[in-house]
KOLVOPA-663258 format. One record per atom (N, C-alpha, C): z, y, x; residue in three letters. Coordinates in steps of 0.1 Angstrom, whole numbers, plus 5000, padded with zeros to 4 digits. Atoms other than C-alpha are relative to their C-alpha. Layout:
ZYXALA ...
# end
This chain:
498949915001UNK 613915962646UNK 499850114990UNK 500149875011UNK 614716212615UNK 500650105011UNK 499149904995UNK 615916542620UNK 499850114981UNK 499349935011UNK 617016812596UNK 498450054992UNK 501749935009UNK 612916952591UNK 499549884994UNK 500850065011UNK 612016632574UNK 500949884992UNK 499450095006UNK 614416512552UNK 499449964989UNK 500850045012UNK 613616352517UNK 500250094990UNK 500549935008UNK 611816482493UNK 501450084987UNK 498849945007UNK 615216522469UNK 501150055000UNK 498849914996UNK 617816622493UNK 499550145004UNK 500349825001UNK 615616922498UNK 500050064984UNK 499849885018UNK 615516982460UNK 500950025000UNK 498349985005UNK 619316932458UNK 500350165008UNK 500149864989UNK 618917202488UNK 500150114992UNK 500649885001UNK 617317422473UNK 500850044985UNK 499449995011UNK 619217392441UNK 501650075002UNK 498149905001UNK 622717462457UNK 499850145010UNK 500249834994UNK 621017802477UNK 500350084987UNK 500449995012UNK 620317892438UNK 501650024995UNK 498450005001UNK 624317812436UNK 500450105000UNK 499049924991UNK 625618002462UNK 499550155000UNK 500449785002UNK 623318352451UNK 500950014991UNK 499149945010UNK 625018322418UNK 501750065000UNK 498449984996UNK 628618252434UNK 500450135006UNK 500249854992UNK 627618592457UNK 500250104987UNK 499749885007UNK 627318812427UNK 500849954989UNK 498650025004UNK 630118662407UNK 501250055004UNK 498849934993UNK 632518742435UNK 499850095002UNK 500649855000UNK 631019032443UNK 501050094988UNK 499649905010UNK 632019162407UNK 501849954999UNK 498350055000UNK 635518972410UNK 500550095009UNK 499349894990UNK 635919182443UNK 500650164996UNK 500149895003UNK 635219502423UNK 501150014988UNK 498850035011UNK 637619422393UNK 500950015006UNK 498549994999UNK 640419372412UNK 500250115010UNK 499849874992UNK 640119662439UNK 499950044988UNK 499449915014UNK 640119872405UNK 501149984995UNK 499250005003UNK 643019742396UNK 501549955009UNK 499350044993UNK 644819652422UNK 501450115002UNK 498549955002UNK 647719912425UNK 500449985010UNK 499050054988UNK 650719892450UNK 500049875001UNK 499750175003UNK 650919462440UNK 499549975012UNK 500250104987UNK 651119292471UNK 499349874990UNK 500350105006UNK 650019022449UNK 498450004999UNK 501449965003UNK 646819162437UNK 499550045014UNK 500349934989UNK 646319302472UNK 499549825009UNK 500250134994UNK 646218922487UNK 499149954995UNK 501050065011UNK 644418782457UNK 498650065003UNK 501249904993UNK 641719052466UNK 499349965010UNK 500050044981UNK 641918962504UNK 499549854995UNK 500850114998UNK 640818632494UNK 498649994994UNK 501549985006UNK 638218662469UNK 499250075009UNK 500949944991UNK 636518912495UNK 499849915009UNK 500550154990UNK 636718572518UNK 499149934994UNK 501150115007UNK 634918362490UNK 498750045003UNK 501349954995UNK 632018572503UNK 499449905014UNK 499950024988UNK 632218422536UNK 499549864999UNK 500350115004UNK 631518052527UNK 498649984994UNK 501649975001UNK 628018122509UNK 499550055005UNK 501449944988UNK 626518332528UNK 500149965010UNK 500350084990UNK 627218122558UNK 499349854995UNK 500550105002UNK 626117832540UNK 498150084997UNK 501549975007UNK 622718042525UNK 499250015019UNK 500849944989UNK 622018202563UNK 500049865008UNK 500350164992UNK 622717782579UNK 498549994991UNK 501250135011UNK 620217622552UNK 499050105006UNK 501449935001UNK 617617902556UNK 499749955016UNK 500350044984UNK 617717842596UNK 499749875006UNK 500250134998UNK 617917472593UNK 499049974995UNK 501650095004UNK 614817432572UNK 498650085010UNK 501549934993UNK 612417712591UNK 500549975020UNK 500250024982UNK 614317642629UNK 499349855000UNK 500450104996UNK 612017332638UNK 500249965012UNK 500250044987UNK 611917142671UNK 499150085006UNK 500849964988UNK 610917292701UNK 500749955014UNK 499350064992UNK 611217252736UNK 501950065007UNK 498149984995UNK 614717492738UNK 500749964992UNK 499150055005UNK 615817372710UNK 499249844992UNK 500850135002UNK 614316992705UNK 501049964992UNK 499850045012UNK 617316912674UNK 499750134993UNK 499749875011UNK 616217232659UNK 501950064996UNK 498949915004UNK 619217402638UNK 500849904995UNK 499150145008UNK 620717052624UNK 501450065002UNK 498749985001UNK 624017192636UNK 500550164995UNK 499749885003UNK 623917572628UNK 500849994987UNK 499550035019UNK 625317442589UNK 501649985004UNK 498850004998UNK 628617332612UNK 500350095007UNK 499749874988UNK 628617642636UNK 500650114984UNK 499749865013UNK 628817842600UNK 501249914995UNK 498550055007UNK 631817602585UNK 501350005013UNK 498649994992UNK 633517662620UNK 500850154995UNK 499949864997UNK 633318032617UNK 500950024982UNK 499049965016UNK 634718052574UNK 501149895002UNK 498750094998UNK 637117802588UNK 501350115005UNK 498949914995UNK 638818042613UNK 500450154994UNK 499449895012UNK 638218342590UNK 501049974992UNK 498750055006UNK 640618172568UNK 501249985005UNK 499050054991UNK 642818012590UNK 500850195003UNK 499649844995UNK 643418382608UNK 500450094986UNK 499949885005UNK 643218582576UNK 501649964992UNK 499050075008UNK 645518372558UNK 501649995005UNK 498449964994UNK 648418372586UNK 500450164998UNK 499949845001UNK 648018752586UNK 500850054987UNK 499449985016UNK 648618782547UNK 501749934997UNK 499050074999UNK 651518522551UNK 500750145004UNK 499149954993UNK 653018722577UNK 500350164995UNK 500449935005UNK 652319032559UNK 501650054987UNK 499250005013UNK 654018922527UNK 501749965002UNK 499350014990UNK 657018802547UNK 500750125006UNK 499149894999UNK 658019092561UNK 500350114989UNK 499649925012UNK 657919292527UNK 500949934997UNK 498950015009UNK 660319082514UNK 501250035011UNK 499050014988UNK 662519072549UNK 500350214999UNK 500049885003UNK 661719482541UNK 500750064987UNK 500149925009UNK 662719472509UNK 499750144989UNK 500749944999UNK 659919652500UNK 499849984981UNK 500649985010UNK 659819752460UNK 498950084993UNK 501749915005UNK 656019782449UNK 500650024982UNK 499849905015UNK 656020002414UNK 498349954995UNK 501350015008UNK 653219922388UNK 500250124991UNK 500149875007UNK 652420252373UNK 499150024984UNK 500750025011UNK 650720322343UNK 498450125003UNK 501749934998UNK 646920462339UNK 499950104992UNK 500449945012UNK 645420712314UNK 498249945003UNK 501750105008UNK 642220512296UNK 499850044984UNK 500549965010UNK 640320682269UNK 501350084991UNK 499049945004UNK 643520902264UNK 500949944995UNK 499050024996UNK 646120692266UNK 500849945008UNK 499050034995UNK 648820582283UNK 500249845005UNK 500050125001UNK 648120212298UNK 500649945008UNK 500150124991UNK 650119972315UNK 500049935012UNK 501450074990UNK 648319882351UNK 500249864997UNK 499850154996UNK 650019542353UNK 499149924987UNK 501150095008UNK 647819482315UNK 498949985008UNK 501750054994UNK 644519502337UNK 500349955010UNK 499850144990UNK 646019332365UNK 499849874998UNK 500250035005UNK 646619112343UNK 498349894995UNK 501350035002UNK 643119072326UNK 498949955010UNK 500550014990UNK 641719122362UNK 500349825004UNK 499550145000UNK 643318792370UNK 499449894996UNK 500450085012UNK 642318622342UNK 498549985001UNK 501750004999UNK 638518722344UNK 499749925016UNK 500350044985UNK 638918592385UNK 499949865000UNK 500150174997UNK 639318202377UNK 499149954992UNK 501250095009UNK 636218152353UNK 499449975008UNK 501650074989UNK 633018162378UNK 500949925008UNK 499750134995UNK 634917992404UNK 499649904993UNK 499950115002UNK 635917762382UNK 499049904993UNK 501150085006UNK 632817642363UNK 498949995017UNK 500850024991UNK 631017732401UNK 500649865006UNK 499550074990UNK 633217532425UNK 499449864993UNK 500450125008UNK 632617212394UNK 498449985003UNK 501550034996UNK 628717242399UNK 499749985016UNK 500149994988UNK 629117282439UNK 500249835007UNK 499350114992UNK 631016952446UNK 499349914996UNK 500950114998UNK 628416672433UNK 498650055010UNK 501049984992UNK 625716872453UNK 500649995010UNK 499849994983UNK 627916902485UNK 500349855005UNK 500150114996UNK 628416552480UNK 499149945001UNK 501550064997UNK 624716432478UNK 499450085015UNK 500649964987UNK 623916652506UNK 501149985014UNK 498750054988UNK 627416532530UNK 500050175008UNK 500149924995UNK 627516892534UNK 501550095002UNK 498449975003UNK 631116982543UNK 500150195001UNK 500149845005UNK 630517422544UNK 500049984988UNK 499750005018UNK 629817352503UNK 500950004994UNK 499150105004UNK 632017112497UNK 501150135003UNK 499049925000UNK 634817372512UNK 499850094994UNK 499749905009UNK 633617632492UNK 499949934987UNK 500250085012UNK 633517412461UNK 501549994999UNK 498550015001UNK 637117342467UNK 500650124999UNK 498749895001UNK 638717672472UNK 499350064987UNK 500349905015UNK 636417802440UNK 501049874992UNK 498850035006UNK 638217562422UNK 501349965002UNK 498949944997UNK 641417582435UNK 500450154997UNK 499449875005UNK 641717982426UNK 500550004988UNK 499250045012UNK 643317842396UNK 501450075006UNK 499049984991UNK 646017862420UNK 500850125003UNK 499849854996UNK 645618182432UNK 500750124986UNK 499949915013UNK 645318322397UNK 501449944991UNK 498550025008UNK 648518152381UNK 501050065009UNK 498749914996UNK 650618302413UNK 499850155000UNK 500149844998UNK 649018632408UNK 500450064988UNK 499149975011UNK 649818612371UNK 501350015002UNK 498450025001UNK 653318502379UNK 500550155008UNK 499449904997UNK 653918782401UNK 499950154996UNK 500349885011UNK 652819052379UNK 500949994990UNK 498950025013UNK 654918932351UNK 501350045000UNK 499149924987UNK 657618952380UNK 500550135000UNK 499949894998UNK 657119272385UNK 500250054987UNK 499649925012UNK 657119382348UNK 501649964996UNK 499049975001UNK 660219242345UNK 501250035008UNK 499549954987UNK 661919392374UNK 500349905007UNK 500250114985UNK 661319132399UNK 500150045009UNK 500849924985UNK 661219332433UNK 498649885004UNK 500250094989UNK 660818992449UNK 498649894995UNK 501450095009UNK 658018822426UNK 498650015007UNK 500949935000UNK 655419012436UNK 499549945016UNK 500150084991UNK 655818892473UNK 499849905005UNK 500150145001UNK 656618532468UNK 499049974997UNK 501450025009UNK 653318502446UNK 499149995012UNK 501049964988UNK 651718672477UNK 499849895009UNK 499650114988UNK 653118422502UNK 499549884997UNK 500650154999UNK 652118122484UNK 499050014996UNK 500849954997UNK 648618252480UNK 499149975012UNK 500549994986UNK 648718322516UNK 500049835007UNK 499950124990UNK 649817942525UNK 498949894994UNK 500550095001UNK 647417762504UNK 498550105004UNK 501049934986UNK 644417972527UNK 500149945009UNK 499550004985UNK 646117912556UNK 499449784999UNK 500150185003UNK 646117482543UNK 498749984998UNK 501450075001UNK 642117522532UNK 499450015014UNK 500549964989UNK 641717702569UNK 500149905007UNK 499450114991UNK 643417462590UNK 499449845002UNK 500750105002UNK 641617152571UNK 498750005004UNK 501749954998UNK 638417302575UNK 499750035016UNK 500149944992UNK 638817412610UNK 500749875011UNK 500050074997UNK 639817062621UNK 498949914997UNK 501550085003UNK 636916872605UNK 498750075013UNK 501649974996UNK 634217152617UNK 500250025020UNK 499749994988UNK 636317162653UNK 499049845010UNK 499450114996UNK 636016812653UNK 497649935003UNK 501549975001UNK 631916842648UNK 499550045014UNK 500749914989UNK 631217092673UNK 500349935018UNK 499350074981UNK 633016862706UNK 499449884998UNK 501050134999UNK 630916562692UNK 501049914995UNK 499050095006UNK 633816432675UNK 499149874991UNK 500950115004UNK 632916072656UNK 500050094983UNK 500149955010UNK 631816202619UNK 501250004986UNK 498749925005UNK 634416352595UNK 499549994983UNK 500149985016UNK 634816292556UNK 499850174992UNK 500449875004UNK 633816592537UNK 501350094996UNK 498449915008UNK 637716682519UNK 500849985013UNK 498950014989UNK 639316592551UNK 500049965014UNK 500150024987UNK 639816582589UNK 499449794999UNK 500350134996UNK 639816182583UNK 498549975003UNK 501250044998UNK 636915942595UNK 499049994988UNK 501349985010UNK 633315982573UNK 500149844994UNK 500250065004UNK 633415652551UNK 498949925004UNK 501050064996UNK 630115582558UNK 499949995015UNK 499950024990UNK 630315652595UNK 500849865007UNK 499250084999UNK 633215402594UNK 499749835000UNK 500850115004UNK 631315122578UNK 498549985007UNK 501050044991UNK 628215192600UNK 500249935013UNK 499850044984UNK 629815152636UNK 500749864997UNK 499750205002UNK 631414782618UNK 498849955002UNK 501350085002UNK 627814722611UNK 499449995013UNK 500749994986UNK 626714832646UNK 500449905012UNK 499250064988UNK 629814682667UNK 499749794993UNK 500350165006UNK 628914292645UNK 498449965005UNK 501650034999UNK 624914312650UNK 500150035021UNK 500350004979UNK 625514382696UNK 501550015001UNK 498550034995UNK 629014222700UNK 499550015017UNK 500050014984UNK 630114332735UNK 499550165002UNK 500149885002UNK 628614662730UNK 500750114996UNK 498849915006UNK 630315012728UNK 499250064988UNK 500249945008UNK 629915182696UNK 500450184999UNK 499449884995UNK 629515582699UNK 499050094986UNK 500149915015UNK 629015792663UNK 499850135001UNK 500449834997UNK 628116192667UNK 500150034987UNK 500749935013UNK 627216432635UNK 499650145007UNK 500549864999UNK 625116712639UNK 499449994985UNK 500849955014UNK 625016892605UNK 500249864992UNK 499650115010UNK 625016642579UNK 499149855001UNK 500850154998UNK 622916372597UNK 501049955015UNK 498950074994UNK 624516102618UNK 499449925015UNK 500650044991UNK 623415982652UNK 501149885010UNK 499250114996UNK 624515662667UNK 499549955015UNK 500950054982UNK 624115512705UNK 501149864999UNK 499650144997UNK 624615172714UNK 500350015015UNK 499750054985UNK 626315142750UNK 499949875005UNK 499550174993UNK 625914852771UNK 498749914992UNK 500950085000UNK 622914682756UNK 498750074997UNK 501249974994UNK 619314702762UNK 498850014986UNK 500649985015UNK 618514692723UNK 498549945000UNK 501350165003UNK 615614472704UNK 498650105009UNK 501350024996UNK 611914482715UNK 499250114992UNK 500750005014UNK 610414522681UNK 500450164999UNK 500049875012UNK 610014872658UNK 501849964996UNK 498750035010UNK 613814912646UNK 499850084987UNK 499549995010UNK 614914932611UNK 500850034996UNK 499149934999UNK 616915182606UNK 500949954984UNK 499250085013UNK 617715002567UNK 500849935004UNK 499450094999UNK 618814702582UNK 501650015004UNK 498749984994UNK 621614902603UNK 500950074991UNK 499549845004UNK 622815172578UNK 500649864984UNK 499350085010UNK 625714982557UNK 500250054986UNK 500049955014UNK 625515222527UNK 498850044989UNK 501250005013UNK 623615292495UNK 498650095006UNK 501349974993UNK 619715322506UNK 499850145000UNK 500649855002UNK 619515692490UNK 500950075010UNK 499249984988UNK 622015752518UNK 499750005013UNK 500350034986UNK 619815622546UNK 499350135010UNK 500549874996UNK 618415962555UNK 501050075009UNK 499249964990UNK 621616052572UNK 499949925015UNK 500050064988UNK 621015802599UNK 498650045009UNK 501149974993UNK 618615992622UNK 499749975007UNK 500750044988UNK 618715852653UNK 500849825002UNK 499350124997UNK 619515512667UNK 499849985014UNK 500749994989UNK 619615502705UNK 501249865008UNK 499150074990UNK 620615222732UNK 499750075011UNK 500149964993UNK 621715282762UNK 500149845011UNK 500050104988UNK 621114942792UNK 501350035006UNK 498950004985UNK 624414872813UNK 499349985011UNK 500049984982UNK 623914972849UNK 499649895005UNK 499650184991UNK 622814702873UNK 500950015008UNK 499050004995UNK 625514842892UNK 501349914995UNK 499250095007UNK 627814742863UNK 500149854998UNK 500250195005UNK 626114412859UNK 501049945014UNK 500350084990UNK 626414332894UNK 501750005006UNK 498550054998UNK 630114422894UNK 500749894993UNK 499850135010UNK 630214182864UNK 500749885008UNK 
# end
């Protein structure tokens, strides 16, 4: 039986490579957070756009404080799988921050407009003169979708070597703030040209594509923590490989139930109903996908039918 303290030698480098990620992605946002609170203004727009980037926090450093716990929590006797699942206790938790922060902002943006509620973009004084705000909103904007977007692109082959769905969601929403940043431009522009209602709208759809990474994310890592069968990394649906293991499993002990788990990004399988081989198993022979893949298959367990069962046979 694997567990999370002795995987292979390369999915710990990849490890240790996307911790290395997720510091940089920290002080990227970080300074994205500080840009746009400086320029943020009355803009409901910029005010949301803000409100998320200060979430993109939430994603790395739950993924840095899982990994760090998952490689030094070992087996013991209170906790005999170690931390293997602390990596989906932290993708529940930036799930429902989202989910929650995201209706809030919705509903937020929503009643400003039901308020018609006109935000004013004022002008600044900068090196003595007279600027603008909505130019550095603007700029602000613009400087907000580079790291993402070169981060999220380096995140998503590592979150997919490591089946690590915390990454992988922050990998997606860094590149997705494309998103963010064209409706935050659009409603700035809005506003310059007397838009009331720009400024809102922008906000609102913002707020819904949050609410859509929350919701996805918060079904996958729900679906983890109740022992659900293993979960593809972009989406509530079933894990590919999971899919293709339990064919392999339910063909090799026809008559047997087939029963799939995940804790954390390894995959644990039980055989119901038969009394399984003799011999050392081979965890190769069962595991239907590409060998550098076989490391997710940690355990393999049967479980004997009852002689009660038999005997009602």
């Amino acid at each position: 039986m694997t567990s999370a303290d002795d995987l292979p030698d390369e999915i710990i480098k990849t490890l240790r490579q996307a911790e290395r990620l997720e510091y940089w992605n920290i002080f990227w946002t970080v300074t994205i957070v500080a840009v746009m609170g400086l320029t943020m203004g009355q803009s409901q727009t910029m005010k949301t756009a803000w409100i998320e980037d200060t979430l993109g926090l939430v994603p790395p450093i739950a993924f840095l404080i899982a990994a760090r716990m998952e490689r030094q929590g070992h087996r013991s006797a209170r906790f005999p799988f170690g931390f293997e699942r602390v990596n989906g206790l932290g993708f529940f938790l930036a799930a429902v921050a989202l989910a929650a922060t995201g209706a809030l902002l919705l509903w937020d943006s929503v009643m400003t407009l039901a308020r018609a509620e006109h935000a004013t973009v004022a002008s600044v004084h900068v090196f003595g003169r007279d600027i603008w705000l909505g130019w550095l909103m603007l700029g602000a904007q613009v400087y907000s979708l580079i790291p993402p977007l070169i981060i999220g692109r380096r995140e998503l082959p590592l979150a997919e070597k490591l089946s690590d769905k915390l990454l992988h969601t922050d990998a997606l929403m860094n590149k997705a703030n494309w998103l963010t940043g064209a409706a935050g431009l659009a409603g700035i522009i809005g506003l310059g040209l007397g838009w009331w209602w720009a400024d809102s709208v922008a906000a609102a759809i913002i707020s819904l594509d949050i609410i859509s990474d929350g919701v996805k994310a918060l079904r996958s890592s729900t679906a983890e923590l109740i022992d659900g069968a293993p979960r593809a990394l972009s989406s509530p649906d079933l894990s590919p490989d999971a899919q293709a293991l339990g064919q392999r499993l339910a063909a090799r002990y026809p008559g047997a139930t087939v029963r799939l788990r995940e804790t954390g990004r390894l995959i644990r399988a039980e055989i119901h109903g038969h009394a399984g081989p003799q011999a050392p198993l081979d965890h190769a022979e069962h595991w239907p996908a590409e060998e550098e893949r076989l490391w997710r298959l940690a355990q393999l367990s049967f479980v004997p039918p009852r002689r009660e069962d038999q005997a009602r046979n």
